[in-house]
Biopython code that builds the backbone (N, CA, C, O; Angstrom):
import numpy as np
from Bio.PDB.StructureBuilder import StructureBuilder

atoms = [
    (1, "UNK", "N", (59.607, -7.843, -47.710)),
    (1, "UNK", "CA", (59.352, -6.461, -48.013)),
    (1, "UNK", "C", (57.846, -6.288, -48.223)),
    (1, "UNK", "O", (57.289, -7.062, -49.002)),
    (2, "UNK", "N", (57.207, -5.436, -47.660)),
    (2, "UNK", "CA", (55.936, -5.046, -47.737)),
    (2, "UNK", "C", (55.424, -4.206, -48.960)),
    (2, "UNK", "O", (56.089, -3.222, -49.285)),
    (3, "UNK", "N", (54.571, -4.447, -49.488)),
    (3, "UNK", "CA", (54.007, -3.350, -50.695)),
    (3, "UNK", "C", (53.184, -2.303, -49.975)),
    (3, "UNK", "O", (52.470, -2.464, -48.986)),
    (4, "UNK", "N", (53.468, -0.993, -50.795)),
    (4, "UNK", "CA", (52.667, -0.055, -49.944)),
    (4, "UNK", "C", (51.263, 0.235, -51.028)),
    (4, "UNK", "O", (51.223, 0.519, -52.225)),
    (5, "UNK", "N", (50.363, 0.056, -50.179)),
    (5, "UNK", "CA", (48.968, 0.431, -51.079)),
    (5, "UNK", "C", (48.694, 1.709, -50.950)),
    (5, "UNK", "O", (48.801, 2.477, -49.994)),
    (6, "UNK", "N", (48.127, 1.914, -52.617)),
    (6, "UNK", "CA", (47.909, 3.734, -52.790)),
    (6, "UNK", "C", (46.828, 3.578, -52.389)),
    (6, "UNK", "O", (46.001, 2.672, -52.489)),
    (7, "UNK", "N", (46.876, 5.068, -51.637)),
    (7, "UNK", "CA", (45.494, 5.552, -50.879)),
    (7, "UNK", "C", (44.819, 6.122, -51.614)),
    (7, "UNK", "O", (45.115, 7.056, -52.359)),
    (8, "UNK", "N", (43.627, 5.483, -51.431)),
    (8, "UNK", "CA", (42.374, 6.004, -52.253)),
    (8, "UNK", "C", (42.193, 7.740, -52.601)),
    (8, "UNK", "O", (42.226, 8.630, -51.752)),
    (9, "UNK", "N", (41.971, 7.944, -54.271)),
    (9, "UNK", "CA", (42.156, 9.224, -54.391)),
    (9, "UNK", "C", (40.527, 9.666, -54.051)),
    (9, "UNK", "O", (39.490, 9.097, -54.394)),
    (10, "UNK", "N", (40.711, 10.795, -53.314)),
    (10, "UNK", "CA", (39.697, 11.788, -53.560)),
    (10, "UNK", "C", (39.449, 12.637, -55.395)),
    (10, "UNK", "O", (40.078, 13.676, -55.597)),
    (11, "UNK", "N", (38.751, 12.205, -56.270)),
    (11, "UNK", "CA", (38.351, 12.434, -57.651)),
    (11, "UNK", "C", (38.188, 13.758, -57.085)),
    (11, "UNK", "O", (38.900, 14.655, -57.538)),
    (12, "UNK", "N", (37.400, 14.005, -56.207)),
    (12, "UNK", "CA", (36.881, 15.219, -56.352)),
    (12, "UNK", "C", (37.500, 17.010, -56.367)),
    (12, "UNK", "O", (37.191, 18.188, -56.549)),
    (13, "UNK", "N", (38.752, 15.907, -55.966)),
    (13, "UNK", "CA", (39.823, 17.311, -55.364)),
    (13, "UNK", "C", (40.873, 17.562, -56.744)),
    (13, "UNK", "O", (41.899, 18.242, -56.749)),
    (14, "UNK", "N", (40.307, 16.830, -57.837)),
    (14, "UNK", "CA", (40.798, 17.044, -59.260)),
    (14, "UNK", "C", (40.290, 18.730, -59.336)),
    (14, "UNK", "O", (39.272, 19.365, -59.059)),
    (15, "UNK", "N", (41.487, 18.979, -59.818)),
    (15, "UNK", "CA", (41.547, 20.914, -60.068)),
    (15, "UNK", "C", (40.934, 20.746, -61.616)),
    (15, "UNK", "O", (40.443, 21.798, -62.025)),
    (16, "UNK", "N", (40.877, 19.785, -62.423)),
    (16, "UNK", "CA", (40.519, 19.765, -63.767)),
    (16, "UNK", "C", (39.617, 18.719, -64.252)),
    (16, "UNK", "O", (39.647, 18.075, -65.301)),
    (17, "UNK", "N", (38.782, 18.690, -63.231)),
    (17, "UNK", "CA", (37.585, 17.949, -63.066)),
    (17, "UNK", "C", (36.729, 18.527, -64.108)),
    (17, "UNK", "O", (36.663, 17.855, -65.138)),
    (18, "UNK", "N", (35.993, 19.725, -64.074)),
    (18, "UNK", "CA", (35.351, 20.083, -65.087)),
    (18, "UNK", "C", (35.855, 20.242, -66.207)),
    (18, "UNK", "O", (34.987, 20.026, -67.053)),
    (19, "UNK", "N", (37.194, 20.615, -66.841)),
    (19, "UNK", "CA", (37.740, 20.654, -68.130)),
    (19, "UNK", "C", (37.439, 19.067, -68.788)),
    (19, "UNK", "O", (36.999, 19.060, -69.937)),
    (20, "UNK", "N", (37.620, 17.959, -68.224)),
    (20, "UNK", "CA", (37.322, 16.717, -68.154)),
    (20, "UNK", "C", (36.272, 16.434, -68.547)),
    (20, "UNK", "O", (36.276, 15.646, -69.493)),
    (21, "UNK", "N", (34.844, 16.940, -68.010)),
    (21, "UNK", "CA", (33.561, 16.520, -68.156)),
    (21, "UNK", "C", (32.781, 17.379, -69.260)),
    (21, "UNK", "O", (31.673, 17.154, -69.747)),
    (22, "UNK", "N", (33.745, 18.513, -69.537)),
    (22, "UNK", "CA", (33.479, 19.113, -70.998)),
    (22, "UNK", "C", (34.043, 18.396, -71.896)),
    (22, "UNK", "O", (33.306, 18.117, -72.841)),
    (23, "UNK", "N", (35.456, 17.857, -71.953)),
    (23, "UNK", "CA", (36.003, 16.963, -73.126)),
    (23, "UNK", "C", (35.232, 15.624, -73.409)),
    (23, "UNK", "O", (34.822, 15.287, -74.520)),
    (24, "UNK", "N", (35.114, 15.004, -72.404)),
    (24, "UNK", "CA", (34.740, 13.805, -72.940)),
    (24, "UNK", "C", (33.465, 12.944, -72.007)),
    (24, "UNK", "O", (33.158, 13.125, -70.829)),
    (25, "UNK", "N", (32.917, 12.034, -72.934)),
    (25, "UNK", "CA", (31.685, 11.828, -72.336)),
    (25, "UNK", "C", (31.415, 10.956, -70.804)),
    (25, "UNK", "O", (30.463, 10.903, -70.026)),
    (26, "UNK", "N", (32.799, 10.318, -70.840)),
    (26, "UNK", "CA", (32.697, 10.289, -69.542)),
    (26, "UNK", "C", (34.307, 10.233, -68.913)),
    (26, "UNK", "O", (35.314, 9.610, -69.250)),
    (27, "UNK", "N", (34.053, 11.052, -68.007)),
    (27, "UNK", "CA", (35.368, 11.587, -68.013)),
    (27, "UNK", "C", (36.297, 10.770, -66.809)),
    (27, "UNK", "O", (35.731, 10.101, -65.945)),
    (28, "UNK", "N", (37.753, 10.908, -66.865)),
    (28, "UNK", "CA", (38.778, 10.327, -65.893)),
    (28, "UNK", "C", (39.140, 11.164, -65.773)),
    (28, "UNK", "O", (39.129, 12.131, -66.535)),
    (29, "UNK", "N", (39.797, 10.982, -64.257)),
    (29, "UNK", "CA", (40.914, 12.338, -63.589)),
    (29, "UNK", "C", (42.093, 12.657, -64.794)),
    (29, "UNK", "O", (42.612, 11.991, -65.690)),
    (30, "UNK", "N", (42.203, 13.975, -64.324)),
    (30, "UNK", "CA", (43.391, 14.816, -65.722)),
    (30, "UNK", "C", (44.348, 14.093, -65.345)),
    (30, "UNK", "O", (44.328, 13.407, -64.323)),
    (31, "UNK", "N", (45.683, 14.213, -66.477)),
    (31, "UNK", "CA", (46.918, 14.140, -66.322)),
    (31, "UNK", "C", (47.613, 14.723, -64.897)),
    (31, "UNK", "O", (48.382, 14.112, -64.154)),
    (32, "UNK", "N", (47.095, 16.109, -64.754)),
    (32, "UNK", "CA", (47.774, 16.368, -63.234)),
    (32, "UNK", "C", (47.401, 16.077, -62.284)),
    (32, "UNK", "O", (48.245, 16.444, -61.465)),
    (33, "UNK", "N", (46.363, 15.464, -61.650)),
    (33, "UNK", "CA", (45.965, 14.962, -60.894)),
    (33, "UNK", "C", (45.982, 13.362, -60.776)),
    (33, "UNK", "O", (45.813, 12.779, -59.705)),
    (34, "UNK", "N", (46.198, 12.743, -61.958)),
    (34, "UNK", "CA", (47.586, 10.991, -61.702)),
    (34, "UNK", "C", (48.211, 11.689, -61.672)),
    (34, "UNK", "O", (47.820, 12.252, -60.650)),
    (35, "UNK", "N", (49.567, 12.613, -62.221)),
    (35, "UNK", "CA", (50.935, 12.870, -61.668)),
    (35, "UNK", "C", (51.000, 13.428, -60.222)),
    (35, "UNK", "O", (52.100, 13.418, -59.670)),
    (36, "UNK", "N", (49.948, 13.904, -59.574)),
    (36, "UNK", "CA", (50.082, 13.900, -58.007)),
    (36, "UNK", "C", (50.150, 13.111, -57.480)),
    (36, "UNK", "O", (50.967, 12.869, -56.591)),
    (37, "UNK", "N", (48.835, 12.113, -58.094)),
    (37, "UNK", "CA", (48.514, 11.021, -56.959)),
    (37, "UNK", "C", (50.300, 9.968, -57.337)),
    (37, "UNK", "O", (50.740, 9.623, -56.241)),
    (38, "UNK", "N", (50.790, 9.715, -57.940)),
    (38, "UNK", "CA", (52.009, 9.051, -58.100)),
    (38, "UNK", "C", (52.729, 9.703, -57.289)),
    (38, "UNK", "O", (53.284, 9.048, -56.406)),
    (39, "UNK", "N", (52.957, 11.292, -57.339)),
    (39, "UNK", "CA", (53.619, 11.737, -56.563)),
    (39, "UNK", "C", (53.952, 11.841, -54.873)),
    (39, "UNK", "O", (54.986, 12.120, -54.265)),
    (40, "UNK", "N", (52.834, 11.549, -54.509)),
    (40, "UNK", "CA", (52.385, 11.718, -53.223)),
    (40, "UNK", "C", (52.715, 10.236, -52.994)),
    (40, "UNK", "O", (53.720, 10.034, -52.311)),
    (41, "UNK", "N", (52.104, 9.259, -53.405)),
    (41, "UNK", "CA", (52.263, 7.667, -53.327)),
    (41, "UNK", "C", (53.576, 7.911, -53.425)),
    (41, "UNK", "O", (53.927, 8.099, -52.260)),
    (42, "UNK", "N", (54.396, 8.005, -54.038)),
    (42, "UNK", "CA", (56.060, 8.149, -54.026)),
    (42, "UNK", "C", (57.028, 7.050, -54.022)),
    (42, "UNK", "O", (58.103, 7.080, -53.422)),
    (43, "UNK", "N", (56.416, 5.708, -54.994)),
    (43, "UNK", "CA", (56.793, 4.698, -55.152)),
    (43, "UNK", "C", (55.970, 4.226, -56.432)),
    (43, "UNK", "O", (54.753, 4.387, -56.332)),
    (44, "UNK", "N", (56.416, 3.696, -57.564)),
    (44, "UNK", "CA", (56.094, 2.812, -58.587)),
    (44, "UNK", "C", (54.346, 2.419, -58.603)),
    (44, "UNK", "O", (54.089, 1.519, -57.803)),
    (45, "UNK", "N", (53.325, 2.862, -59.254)),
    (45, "UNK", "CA", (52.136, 1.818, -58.950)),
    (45, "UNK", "C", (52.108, 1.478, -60.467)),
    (45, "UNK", "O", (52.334, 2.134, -61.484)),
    (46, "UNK", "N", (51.697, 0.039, -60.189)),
    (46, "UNK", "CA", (51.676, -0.876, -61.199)),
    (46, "UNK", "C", (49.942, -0.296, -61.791)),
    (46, "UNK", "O", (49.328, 0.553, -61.145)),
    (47, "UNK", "N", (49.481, -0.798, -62.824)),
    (47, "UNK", "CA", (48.071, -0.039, -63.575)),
    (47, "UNK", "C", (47.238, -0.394, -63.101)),
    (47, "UNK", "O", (46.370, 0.478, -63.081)),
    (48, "UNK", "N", (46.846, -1.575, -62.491)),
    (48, "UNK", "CA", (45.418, -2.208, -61.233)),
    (48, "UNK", "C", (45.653, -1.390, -60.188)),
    (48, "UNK", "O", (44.582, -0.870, -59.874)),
    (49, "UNK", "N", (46.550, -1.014, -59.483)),
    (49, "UNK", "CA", (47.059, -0.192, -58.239)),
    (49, "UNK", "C", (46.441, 1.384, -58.144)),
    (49, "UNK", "O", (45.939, 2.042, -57.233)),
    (50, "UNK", "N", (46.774, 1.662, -59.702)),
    (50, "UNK", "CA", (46.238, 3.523, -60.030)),
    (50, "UNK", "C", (44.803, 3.113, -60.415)),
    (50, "UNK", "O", (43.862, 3.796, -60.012)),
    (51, "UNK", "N", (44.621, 2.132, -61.104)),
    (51, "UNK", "CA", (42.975, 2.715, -60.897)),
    (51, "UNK", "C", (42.486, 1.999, -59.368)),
    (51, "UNK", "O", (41.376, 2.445, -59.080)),
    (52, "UNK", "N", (42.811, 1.379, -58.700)),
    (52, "UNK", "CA", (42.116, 1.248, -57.420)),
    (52, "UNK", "C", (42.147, 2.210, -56.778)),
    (52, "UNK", "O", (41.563, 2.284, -55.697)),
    (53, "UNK", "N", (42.812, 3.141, -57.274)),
    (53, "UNK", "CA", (43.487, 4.314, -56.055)),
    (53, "UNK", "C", (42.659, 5.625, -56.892)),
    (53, "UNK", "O", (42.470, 6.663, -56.259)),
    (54, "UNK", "N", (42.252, 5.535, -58.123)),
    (54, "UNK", "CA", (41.589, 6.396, -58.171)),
    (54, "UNK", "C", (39.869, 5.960, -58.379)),
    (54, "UNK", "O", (39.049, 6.585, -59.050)),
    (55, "UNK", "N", (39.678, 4.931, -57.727)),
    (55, "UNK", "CA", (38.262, 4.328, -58.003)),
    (55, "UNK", "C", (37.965, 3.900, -59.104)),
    (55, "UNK", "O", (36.742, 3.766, -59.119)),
    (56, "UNK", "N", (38.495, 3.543, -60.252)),
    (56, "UNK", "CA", (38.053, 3.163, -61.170)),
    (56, "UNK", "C", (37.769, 1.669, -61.471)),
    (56, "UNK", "O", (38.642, 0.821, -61.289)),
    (57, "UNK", "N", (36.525, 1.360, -61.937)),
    (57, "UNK", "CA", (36.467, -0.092, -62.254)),
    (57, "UNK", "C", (35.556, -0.336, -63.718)),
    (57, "UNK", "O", (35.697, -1.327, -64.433)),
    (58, "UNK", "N", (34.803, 0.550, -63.930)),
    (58, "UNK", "CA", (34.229, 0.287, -64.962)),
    (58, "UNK", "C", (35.184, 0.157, -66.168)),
    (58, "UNK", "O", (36.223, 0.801, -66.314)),
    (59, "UNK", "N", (34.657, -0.817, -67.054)),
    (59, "UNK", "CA", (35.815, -1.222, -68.615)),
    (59, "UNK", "C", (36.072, 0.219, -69.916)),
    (59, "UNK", "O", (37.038, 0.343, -70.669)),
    (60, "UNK", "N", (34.834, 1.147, -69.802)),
    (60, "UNK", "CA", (35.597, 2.346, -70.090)),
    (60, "UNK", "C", (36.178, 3.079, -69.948)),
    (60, "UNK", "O", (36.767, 3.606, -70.892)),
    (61, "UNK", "N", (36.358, 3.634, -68.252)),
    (61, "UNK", "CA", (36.934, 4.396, -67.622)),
    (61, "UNK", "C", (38.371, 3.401, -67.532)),
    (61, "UNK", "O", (39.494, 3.881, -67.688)),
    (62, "UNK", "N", (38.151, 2.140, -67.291)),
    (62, "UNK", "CA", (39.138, 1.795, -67.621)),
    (62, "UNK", "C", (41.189, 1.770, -68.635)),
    (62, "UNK", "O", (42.414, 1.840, -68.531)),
    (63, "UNK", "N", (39.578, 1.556, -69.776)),
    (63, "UNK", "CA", (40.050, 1.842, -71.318)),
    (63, "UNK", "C", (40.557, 3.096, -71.494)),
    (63, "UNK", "O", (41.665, 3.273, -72.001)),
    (64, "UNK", "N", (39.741, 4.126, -71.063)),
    (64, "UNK", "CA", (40.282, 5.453, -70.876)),
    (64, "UNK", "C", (41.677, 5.598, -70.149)),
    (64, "UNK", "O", (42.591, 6.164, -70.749)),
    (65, "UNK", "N", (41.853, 5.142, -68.974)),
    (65, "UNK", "CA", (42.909, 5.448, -68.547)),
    (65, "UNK", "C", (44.142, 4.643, -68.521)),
    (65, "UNK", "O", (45.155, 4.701, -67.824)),
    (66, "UNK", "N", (43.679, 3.700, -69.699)),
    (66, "UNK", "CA", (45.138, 3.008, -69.487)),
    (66, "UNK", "C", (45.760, 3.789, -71.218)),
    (66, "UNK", "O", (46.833, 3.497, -71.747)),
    (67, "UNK", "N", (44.606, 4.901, -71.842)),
    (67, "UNK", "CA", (44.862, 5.151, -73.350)),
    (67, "UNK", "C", (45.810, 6.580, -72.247)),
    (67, "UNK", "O", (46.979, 6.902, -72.459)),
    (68, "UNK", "N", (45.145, 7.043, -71.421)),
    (68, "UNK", "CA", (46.102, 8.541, -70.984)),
    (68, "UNK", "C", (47.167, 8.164, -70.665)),
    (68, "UNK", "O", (48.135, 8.765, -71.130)),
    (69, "UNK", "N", (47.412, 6.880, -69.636)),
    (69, "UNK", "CA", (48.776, 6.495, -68.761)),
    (69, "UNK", "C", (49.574, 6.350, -70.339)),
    (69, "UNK", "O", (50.466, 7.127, -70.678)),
    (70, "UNK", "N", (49.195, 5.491, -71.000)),
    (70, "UNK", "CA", (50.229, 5.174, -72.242)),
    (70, "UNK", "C", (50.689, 6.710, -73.062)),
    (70, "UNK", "O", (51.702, 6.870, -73.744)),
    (71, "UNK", "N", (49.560, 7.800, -72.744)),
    (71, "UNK", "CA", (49.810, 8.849, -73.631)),
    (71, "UNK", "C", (51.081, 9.641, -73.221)),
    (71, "UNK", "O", (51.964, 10.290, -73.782)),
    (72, "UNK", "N", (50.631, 9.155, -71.591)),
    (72, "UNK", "CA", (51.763, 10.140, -70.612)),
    (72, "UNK", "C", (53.337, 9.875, -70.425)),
    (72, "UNK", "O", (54.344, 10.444, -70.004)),
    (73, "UNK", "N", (52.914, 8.614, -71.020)),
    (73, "UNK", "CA", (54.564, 7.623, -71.378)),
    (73, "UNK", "C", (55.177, 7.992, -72.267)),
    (73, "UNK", "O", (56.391, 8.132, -72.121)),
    (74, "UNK", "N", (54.633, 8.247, -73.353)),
    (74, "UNK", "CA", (54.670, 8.616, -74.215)),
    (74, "UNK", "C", (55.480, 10.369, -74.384)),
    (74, "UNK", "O", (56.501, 10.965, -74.728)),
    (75, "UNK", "N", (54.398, 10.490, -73.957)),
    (75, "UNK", "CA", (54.956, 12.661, -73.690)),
    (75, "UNK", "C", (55.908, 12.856, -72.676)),
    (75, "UNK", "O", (56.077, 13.954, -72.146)),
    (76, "UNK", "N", (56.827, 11.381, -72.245)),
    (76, "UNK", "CA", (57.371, 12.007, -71.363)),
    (76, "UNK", "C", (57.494, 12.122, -69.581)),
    (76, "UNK", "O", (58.457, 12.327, -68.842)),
    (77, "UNK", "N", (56.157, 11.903, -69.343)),
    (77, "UNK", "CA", (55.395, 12.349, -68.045)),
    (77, "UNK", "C", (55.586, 11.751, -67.198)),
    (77, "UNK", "O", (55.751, 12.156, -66.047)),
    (78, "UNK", "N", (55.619, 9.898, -67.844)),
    (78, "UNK", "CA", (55.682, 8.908, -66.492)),
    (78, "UNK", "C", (56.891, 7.990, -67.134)),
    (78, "UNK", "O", (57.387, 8.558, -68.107)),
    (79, "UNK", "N", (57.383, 6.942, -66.887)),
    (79, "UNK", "CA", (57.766, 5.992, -67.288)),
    (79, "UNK", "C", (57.450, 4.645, -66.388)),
    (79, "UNK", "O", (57.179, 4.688, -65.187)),
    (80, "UNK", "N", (57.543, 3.265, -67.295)),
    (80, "UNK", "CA", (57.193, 2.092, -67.028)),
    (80, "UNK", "C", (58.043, 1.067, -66.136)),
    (80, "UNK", "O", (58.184, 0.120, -66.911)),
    (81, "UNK", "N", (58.522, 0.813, -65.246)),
    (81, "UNK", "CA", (59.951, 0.119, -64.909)),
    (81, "UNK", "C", (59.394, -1.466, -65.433)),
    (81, "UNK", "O", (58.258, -1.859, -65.699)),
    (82, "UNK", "N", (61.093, -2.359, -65.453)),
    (82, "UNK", "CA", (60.489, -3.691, -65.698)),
    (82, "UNK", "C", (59.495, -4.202, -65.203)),
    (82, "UNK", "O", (58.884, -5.023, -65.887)),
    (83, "UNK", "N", (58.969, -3.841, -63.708)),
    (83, "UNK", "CA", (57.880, -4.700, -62.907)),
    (83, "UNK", "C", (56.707, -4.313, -63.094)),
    (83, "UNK", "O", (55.820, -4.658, -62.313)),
    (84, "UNK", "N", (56.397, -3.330, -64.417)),
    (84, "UNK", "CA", (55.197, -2.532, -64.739)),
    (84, "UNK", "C", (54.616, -1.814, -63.419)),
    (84, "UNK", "O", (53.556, -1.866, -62.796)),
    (85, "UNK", "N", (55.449, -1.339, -63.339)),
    (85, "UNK", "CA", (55.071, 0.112, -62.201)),
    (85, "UNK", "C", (55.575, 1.188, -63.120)),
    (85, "UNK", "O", (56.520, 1.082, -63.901)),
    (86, "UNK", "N", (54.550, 2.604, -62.847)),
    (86, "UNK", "CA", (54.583, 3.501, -63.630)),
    (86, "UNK", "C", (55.003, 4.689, -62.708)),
    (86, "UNK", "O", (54.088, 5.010, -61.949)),
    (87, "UNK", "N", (56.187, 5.456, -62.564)),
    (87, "UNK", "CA", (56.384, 6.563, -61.759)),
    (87, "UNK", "C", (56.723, 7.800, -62.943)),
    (87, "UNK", "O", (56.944, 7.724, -64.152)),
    (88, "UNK", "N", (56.640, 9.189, -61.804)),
    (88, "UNK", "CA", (56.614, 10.212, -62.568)),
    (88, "UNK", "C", (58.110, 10.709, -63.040)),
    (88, "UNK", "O", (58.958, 10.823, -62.155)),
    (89, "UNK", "N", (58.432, 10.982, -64.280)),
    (89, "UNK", "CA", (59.786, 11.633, -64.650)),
    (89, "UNK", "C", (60.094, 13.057, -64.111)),
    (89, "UNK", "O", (59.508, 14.045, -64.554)),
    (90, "UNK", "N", (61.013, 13.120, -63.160)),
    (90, "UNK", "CA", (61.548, 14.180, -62.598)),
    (90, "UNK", "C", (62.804, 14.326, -63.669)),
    (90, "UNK", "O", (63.869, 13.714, -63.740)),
    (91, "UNK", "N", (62.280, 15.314, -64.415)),
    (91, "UNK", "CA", (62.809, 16.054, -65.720)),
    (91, "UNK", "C", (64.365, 16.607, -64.713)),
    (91, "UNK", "O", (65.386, 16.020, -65.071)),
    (92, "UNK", "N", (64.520, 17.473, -63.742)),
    (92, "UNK", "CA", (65.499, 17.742, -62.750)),
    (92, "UNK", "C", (66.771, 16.649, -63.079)),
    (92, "UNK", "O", (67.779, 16.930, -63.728)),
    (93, "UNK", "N", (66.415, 15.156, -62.378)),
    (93, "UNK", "CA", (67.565, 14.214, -62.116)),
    (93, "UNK", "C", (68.005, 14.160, -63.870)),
    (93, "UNK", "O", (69.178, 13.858, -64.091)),
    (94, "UNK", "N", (67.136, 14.431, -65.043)),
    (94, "UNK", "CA", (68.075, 13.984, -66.267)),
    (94, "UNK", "C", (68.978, 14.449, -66.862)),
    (94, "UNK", "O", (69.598, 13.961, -67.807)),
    (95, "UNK", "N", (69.194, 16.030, -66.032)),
    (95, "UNK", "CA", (70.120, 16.967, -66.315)),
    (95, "UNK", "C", (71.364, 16.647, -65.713)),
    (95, "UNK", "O", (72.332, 17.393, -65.864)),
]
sb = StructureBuilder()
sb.init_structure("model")
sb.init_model(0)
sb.init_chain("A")
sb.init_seg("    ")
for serial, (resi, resn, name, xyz) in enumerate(atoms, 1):
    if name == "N":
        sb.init_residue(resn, " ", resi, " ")
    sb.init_atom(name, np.array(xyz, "f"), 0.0, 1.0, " ", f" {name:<3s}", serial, name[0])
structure = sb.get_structure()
């Protein structure tokens, strides 16, 4: 079985890019813009996978986004499967 690699996000096409760079000093893509990029990918990415896919490598931006992914777990947003892949909760199927 082949793994499918997420395609590199365009940051720039973040709709909440600037709300971002007003909050914090250095900013990561919003919450809705990872729940696209998962969405669109449309299979599980493990946490090295989402930030390759959204360019990230530096250890803060890092830090940053593994504090949102956990936040988003948290609220709901994504969940973790055993193989630490993180997909989005389609609130729909829990009904």
């Amino acid at each position: 079985m082949s793994k499918r690699k997420p395609r590199s996000a365009d940051r720039a096409r973040d709709p909440y890019q600037a709300r971002e760079a007003k909050k914090y000093e250095n900013p990561i893509p919003s919450r809705e813009f990872i729940l696209g990029l998962m969405e669109e990918h449309g299979a599980p990415l493990r946490f090295d996978d989402l930030a390759a896919a959204l360019e990230l490598s530096d250890p803060q931006q890092l830090d940053a986004l593994s504090r949102r992914v956990n936040a988003m777990s948290r609220d709901g947003q994504v969940v973790c499967n055993r193989r630490g892949g993180y997909c989005v909760v389609n609130h729909e199927d829990l009904i």
